[in-house]
Structures are given as structure tokens and as C-alpha cells.
C-alpha positions in Angstrom: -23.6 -6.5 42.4 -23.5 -9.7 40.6 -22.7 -10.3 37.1 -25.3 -10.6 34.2 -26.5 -14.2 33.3 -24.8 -14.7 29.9 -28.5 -14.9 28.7 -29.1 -11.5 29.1 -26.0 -10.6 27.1 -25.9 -12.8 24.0 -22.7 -10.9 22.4 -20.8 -11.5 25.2 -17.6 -14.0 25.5 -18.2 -17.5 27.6 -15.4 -17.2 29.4 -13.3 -14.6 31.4 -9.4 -13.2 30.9 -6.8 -12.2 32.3 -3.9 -10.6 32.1 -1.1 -8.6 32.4 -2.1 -5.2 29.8 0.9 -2.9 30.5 5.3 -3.5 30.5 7.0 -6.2 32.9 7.9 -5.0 36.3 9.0 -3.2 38.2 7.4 -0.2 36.6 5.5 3.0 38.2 2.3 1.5 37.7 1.2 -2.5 36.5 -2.2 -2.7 34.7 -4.1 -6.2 35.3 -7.0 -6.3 32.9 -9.9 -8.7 32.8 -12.7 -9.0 30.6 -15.5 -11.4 30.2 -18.8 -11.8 32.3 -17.2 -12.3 35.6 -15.5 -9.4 35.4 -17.5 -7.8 37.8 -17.7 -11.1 40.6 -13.9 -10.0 40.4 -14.0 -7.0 41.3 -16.0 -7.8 44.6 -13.7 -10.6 45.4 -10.8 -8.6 45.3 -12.6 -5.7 47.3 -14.6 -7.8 49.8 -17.8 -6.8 48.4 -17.4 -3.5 48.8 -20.0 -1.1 46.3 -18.4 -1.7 43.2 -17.3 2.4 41.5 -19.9 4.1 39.2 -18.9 2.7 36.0 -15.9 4.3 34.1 -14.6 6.0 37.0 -11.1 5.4 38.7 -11.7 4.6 42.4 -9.3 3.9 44.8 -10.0 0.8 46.5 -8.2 -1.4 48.9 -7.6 -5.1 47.3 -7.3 -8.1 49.7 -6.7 -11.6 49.1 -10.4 -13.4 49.4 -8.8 -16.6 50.9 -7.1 -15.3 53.5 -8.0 -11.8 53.8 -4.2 -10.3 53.8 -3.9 -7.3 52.2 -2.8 -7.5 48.3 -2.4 -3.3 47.8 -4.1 -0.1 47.0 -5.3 0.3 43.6 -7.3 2.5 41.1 -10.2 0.3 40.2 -12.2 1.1 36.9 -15.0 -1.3 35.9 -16.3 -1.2 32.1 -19.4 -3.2 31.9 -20.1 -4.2 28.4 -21.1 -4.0 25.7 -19.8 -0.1 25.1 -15.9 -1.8 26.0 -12.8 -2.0 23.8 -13.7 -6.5 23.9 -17.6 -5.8 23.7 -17.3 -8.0 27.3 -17.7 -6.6 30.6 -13.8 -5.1 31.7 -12.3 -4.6 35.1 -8.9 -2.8 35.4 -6.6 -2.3 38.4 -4.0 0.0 38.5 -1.6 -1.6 40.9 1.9 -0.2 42.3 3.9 -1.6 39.5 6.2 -4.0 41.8 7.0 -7.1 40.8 5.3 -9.0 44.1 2.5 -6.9 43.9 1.8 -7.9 40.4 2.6 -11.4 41.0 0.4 -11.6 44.2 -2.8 -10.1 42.3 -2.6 -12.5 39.6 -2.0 -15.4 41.8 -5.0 -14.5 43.2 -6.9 -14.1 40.2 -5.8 -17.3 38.6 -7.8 -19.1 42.0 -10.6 -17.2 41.4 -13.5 -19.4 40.1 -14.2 -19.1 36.0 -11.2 -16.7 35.5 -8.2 -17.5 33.4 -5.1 -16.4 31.7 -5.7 -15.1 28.4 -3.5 -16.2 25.2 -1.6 -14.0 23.6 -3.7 -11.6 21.9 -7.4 -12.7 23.2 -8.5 -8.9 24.5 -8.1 -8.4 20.4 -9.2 -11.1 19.1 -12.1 -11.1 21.0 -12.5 -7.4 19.5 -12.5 -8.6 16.3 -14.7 -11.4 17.2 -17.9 -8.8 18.6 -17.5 -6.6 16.1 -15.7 -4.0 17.8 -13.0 -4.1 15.2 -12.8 -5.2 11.8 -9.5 -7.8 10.6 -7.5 -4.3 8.9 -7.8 -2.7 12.5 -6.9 -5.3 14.1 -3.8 -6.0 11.8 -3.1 -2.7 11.6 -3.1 -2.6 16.3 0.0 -5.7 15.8 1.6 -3.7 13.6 1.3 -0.1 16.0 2.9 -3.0 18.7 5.6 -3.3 16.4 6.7 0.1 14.9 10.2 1.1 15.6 9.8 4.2 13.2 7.7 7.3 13.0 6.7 6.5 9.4 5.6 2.6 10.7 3.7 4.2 13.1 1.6 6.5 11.4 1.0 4.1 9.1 -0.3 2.1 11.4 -2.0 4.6 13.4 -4.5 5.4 10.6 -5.4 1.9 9.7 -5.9 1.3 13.1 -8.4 4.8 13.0 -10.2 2.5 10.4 -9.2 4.9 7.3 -9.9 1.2 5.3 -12.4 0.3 7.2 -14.4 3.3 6.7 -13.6 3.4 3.0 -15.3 -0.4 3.1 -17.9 0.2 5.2 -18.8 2.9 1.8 -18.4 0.4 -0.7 -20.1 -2.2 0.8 -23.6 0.2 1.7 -23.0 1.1 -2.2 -22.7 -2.1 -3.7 -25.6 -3.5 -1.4 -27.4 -0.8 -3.0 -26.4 -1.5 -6.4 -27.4 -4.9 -5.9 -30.8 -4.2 -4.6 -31.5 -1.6 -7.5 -30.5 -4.9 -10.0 -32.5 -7.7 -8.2 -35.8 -5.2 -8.1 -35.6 -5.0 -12.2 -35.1 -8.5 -12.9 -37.5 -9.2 -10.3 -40.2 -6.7 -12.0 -38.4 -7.6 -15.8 -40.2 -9.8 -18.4 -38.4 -13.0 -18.6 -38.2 -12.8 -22.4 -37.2 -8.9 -22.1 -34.6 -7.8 -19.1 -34.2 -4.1 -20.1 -31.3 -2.8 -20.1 -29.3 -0.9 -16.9 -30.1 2.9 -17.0 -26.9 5.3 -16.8 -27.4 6.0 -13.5 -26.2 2.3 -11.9 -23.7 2.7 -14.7 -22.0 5.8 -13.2 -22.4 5.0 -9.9 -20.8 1.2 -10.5 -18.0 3.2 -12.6 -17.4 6.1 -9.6 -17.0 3.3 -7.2 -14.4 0.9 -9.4 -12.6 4.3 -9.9 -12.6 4.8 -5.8 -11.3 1.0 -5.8 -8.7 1.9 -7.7 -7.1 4.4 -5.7 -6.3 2.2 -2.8 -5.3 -0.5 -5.2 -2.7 2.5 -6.3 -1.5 2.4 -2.8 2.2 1.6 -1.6 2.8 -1.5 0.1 3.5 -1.7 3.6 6.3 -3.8 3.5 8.6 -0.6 2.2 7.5 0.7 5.8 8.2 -2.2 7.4 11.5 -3.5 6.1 12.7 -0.1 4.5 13.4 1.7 1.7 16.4 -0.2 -0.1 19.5 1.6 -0.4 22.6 -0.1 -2.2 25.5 1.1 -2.6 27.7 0.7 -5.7 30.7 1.0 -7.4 34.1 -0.2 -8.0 36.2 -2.0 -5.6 38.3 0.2 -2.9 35.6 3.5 -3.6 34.2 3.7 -0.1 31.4 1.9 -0.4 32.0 0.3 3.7 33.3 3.5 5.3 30.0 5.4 3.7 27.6 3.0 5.1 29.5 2.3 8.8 28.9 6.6 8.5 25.5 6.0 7.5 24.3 3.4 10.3 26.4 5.0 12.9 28.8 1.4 13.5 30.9 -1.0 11.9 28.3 -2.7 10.4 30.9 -3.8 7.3 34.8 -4.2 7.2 37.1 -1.9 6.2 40.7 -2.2 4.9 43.0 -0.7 2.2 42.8 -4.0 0.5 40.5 -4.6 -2.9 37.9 -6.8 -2.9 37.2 -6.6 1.0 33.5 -6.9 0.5 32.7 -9.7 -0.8 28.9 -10.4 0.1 25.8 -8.2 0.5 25.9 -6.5 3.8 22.7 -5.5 4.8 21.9 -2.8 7.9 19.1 -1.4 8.7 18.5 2.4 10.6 16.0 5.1 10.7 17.0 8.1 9.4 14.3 11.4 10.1 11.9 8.6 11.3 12.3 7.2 7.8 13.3 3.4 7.6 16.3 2.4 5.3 17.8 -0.7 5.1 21.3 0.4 3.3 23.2 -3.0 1.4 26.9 -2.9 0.7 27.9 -4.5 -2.2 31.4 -6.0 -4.0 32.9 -4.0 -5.8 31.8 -4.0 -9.3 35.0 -5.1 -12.0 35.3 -7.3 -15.1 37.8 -10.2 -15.5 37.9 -11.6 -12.4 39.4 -15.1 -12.2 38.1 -15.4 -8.4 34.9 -17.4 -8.4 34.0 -16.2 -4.9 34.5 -12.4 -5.5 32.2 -13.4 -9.4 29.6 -14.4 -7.1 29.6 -11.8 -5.4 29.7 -9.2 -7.8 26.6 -11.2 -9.5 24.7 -10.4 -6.0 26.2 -6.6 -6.2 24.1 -6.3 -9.4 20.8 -8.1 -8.5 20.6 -6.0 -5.0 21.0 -2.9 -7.4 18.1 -4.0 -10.3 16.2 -4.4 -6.8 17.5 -1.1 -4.9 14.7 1.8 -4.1 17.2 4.1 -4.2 21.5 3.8 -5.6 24.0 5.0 -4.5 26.8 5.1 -6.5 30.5 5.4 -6.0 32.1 5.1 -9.1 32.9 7.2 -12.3 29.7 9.2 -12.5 28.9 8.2 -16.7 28.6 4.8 -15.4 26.0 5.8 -13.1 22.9 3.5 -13.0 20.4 5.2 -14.1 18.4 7.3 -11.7 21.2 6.8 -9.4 22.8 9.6 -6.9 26.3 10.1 -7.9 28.3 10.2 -4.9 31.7 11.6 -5.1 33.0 9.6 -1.9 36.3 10.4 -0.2 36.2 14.1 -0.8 38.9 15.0 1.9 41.6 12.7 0.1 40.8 12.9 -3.7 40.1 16.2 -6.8 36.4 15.6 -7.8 35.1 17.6 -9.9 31.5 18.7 -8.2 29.9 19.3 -11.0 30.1 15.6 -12.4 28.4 14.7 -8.9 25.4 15.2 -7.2 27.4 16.0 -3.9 30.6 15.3 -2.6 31.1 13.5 1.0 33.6 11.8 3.3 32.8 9.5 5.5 35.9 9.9 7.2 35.0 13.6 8.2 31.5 14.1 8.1 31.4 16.5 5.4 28.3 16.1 3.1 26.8 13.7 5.1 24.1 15.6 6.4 22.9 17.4 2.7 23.1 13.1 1.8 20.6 12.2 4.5 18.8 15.1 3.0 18.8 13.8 -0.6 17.8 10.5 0.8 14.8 11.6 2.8 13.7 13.4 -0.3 13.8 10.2 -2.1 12.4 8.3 0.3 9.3 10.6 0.5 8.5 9.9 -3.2 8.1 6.0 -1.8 6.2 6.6 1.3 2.6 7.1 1.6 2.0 10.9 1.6 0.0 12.8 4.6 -3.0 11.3 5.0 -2.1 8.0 3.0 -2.4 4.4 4.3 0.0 1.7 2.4 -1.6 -1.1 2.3 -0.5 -5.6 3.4 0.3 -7.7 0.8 -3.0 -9.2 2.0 -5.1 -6.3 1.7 -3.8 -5.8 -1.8 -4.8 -9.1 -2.9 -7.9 -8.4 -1.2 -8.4 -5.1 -3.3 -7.7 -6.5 -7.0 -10.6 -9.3 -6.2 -12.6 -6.5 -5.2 -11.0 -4.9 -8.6 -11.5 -7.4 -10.8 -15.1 -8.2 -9.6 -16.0 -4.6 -9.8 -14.4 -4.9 -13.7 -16.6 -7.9 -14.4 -20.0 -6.5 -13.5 -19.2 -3.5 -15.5 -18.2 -4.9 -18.3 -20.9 -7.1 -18.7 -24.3 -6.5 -20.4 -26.5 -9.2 -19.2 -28.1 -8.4 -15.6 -27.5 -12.0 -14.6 -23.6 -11.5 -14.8 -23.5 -7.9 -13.1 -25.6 -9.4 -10.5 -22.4 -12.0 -9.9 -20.4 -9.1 -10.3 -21.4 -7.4 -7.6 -21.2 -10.5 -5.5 -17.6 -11.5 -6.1 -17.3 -8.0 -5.1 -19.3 -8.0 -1.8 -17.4 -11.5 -1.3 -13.8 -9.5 -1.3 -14.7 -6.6 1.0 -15.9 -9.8 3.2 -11.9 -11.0 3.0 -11.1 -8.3 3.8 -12.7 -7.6 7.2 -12.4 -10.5 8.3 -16.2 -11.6 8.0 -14.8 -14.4 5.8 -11.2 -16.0 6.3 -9.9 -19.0 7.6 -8.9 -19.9 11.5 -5.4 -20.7 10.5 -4.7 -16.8 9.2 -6.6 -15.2 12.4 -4.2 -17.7 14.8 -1.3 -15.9 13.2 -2.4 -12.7 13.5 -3.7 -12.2 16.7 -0.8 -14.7 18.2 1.8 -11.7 17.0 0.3 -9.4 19.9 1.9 -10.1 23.4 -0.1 -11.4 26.2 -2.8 -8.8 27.6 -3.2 -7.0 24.4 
């Protein structure tokens, strides 16, 4: 069965992809993916014309090499003729034995076929975005699924990727549309000399919807997710501060001696903790009247990382405790504390109180993660979402029609930025060229 004459399917793609889809070989199984509208003149090239399967159906099939006939291997075939496909194009997938020559000899073949090609990093998505299959947040949201090395990153990214944004624009957009065609009929039906005024209802409505903005503008940024939830720890020189966080990231992620002064520089290390991400900075120990112009520079970083912090720990004499810091009573196997001045006592050394630690900061952390349900949102999409914010702010503080009416453009113009119906080429190069090759 040949493939459809592009005329016939305006939405689809010019050219056809390759690729690669699933982890480098040898593996149990190797997914090649190809989409595009010779999709399907692949499949009977591969299968020497053989009835192509009923669509969306795994068939085996037998896939020979069309230039010299020798057999390539047996597969699971599924064709996905467009437009109801994850690209919008026309999809073919074989399901090879995962070998490393089998791979290799199907996409050799493949890459002589007529009109085919390798695809670029990230052009299945891209061309998703591009036929509408996906908007930009869905799309970001897929890169950032690729990347998630935590539970928390990748729920996060799991419901943007669902379109929880998406479908939260798709409402405001059908309601400012509306909005805008309730104002344009009464200054179209409006003496010139006498616009009336807007009745309560477009009021309330414009006022439930800025309120609805304003919740995702409320949001937590992703980037907590992402780089984790800052954890310093601080205190005087020679209070534990190294041992607790080699304990804390499970290596020798900072040196340790008897000596003062041993830290000198932030040490940064990041781990996942109850699927949480932390990123855990040592710091110098914190003294006045040094004559060391090394060790004052680095106690001048010890106290920016803790204005920064998310979350202190702190080593030292518990009433000089930052405030809103957890007062750790460190070395508990070698020194009297008394408990009550702390909000637990650990060692390193032997483990003790370590685990109620990790508990206190996984409750923490859970007061600056989004909650069930919750997306945290790019620094883009914020942006995004206080133009929308301030548009939204401008229409309804305005009296005269004329400058709602802009209002609720400005508006319409940042939900375009941010699905990706407006933007520049540059930003979409970046994004989709984060995704590896057959994604």
C-alpha cells in the first residue's frame, strides 16, 4: 500500500525520520522508529511488499535487506498512520532483537532507503509540538521526564507533561476569547459619544479568572526540584560540620581532620534522600578575628550560602542559632549535650540520630515542594504567568472599554508565549536539542 500524496495530508511533515527510540545496545529489545509520509513505503521495503499489519497492531514480520535480499531479522512491526500519532505523521516501529549488528544493519538499511533520513536530536518532539500534538510546557515538561534522577523531578514532570498547564490554558484562553468577544459586541453596538459602561457580570468573571492566574503564579519554581533543596551546614570551626555531611551523602565528599579551619571553601554535594533532592553545602567554620585572608574569605562565603540556604543546619551553640535553623547537637557519642537545648542529637561517627535527621529534613523539605497534585512551574513559565498577570491587572483596572479591550490582548498574547504559538526559533533549538536522538 503506498503512502498518501502529501496533498492529501496537509498537516503532515515533508520529510521522513529516523531513528534509534529506545537505550544503546545490546539490550533485550532495540526500537527503530520512523515517522513522516514514507513511513509506510518503509515498511514494504523492509518486508518485500508483503500486506502491511492492520494498523496499530504488533505483527511479526520477517525484515530483509531490499538490495540484496539477505535476511536483516524477525521483528514486531506496528504501523501508526497519521494523523491520530504521537508526531501527527504517519509512524512505523520495529521491534528488533536488541543486538548491536542487528540494530546497525536495519538502520544501514534505512539510511539507503530513498527520502528517509536520520532525525536530529529531538525531531519526533519537535515535530509534536510543531502539529499541534503538544503544546511548548508539555513538551518542556517530556525533556525534563528524560532528565529526572528523583521521584519528586519526576512527578513534577509527569504532570506537566499530562498537560495540568496546558489544560489550565486551554480554560483561560476559551474565557478570555469570550470576554473579548462580549467587549467588542458593545462597542461595536455602543454610541460613539456614549460607551456604557461594563456590567458586573464581565467584571466577576475577568476578576475569577485574574484570581485563577494567580494561583499558578503562587507556584514553586522548578528549579528547587531540579537542583535541590539547599541545605548548609554551619557553625564554628572543628563542630562536625564534614563528618555530618560525608554521613549525609553516603562518601567523602569533604575532608576531615582534627585540625581547625580544614574547610575552607563551600563544598557542595548533591543526593536524594526519600526521593527528595538536597544539595547539602559545607561551609568554614564561622569565628571572629581571623588574621588569615583565605580562611576570611571563606567564612564570607560560609555566611552568604546560609542567607541563601532552604534549610540550616547548625552546629554550633544552639542561642546562636540562625533563625529558623535546626539545632544539631553533633558528635553525641564523644561530648555532654544537653537535649533539650537541641532539636536532636546525632553522630556521624555512629549513626545515631541520623535517621530522625533525614526525617526532620524530609519534613522540611515537603513545606518547599509542590504538594500532591501541584506543578512548580520554569523560570520561563513564571515570566510567562506575571505578563499574563499583569495584563489581566491592566484590563481590570481600567474603565475605558478601549484599554480592557488591550487588556485582554496582552493577556491572550502571554498564554500565546506560553504554548509556544509565539516564541522565537533560537529558544525551541534549545529545547528540543536537550532530548537525545529518537525522542
Amino acid at each position: 500500500m503506498p503512502p498518501a500524496p502529501l496533498e492529501n495530508n496537509p498537516g503532515v511533515s515533508p520529510d521522513t525520520i529516523f531513528a534509534l527510540s529506545s537505550g544503546a545496545p545490546p539490550a533485550g529489545v532495540a526500537v527503530v522508529r520512523i515517522s513522516g509520509p514514507l513511513a509506510g513505503m518503509a515498511i514494504d521495503r523492509l518486508t518485500g511488499g508483503r500486506p502491511r499489519p492492520a494498523a496499530r497492531r504488533a505483527s511479526l514480520r520477517t525484515l530483509i535487506d531490499p538490495d540484496g535480499g539477505a535476511m536483516l531479522d524477525r521483528a514486531l512491526l506496528l504501523w501508526l498512520p497519521g494523523p491520530g500519532t504521537v508526531t501527527g505523521d504517519d509512524m512505523a516501529e520495529f521491534h528488533l532483537h536488541g543486538g548491536r549488528a542487528v540494530t546497525a544493519a536495519v538502520l544501514s538499511v534505512l539510511g539507503r532507503v530513498a527520502g528517509l533520513r536520520p532525525a536530529a536530536a529531538g525531531e519526533f518532539t519537535r515535530r509534536a509540538f510543531e502539529t499541534g500534538r503538544i503544546d511548548l510546557n508539555e513538551a518542556e515538561a517530556l525533556a525534563d521526564l528524560l532528565a529526572a534522577e528523583t521521584e519528586a523531578q519526576r512527578r513534577n514532570a509527569m504532570l506537566l507533561a499530562g498537560g495540568a498547564l496546558s489544560r489550565a490554558l486551554e480554560g483561560w484562553q476559551h474565557q478570555l476569547l469570550s470576554l473579548a468577544a462580549r467587549l467588542e459586541a458593545q462597542l461595536d453596538f455602543s454610541d460613539e459619544d456614549d460607551v456604557s459602561a461594563l456590567d458586573a457580570g464581565f467584571a466577576a468573571e475577568l476578576a475569577e479568572l485574574d484570581a485563577d492566574v494567580a494561583r499558578w503564579r503562587d507556584r514553586l519554581p522548578v528549579e528547587r526540584l531540579r537542583d535541590g533543596i539547599r541545605v548548609v551546614l554551619a557553625g564554628p570551626p572543628n563542630a562536625g560540620k564534614s563528618t555530618l555531611l560525608n554521613a549525609l551523602v553516603g562518601r567523602e565528599a569533604a575532608i576531615v581532620t582534627p585540625i581547625a579551619g580544614t574547610t575552607r571553601d563551600l563544598i557542595e554535594a548533591p543526593v536524594a534522600l526519600g526521593g527528595v533532592p538536597f544539595l547539602f553545602t559545607d561551609t568554614a567554620g564561622l569565628h571572629a578575628g581571623t588574621g588569615d585572608a583565605v580562611e576570611a574569605i571563606g567564612i564570607d562565603r560560609a555566611t552568604q550560602a546560609i542567607a541563601a540556604a532552604d534549610i540550616i543546619l547548625w552546629l554550633g551553640e544552639p542561642g546562636e542559632a540562625p533563625a529558623e535553623a535546626l539545632r544539631v547537637g553533633a558528635q553525641a557519642d564523644r561530648r555532654a549535650l544537653d537535649r533539650a537545648a537541641y532539636d536532636l542529637l546525632v553522630s556521624a561517627r555512629s549513626g545515631a540520630g541520623m535517621d530522625d535527621l533525614i526525617g526532620l529534613l524530609l519534613d522540611r523539605a515537603a513545606a518547599l515542594l509542590p504538594g500532591e497534585g501541584e506543578a512548580a512551574l520554569s523560570a520561563r513559565q513564571r515570566a510567562a504567568l506575571d505578563r499574563l498577570g499583569e495584563a489581566l491587572s491592566l484590563a481590570r483596572g481600567e474603565g475605558d472599554p478601549i484599554l480592557v479591550a488591550e487588556g485582554l490582548r496582552l493577556a491572550r498574547a502571554a498564554i500565546d508565549m506560553l504554548t509556544g504559538r509565539a516564541g522565537t526559533e533560537d529558544m525551541l533549538d534549545s529545547l528540543f536539542g536537550r532530548f537525545c536522538i529518537g525522542k
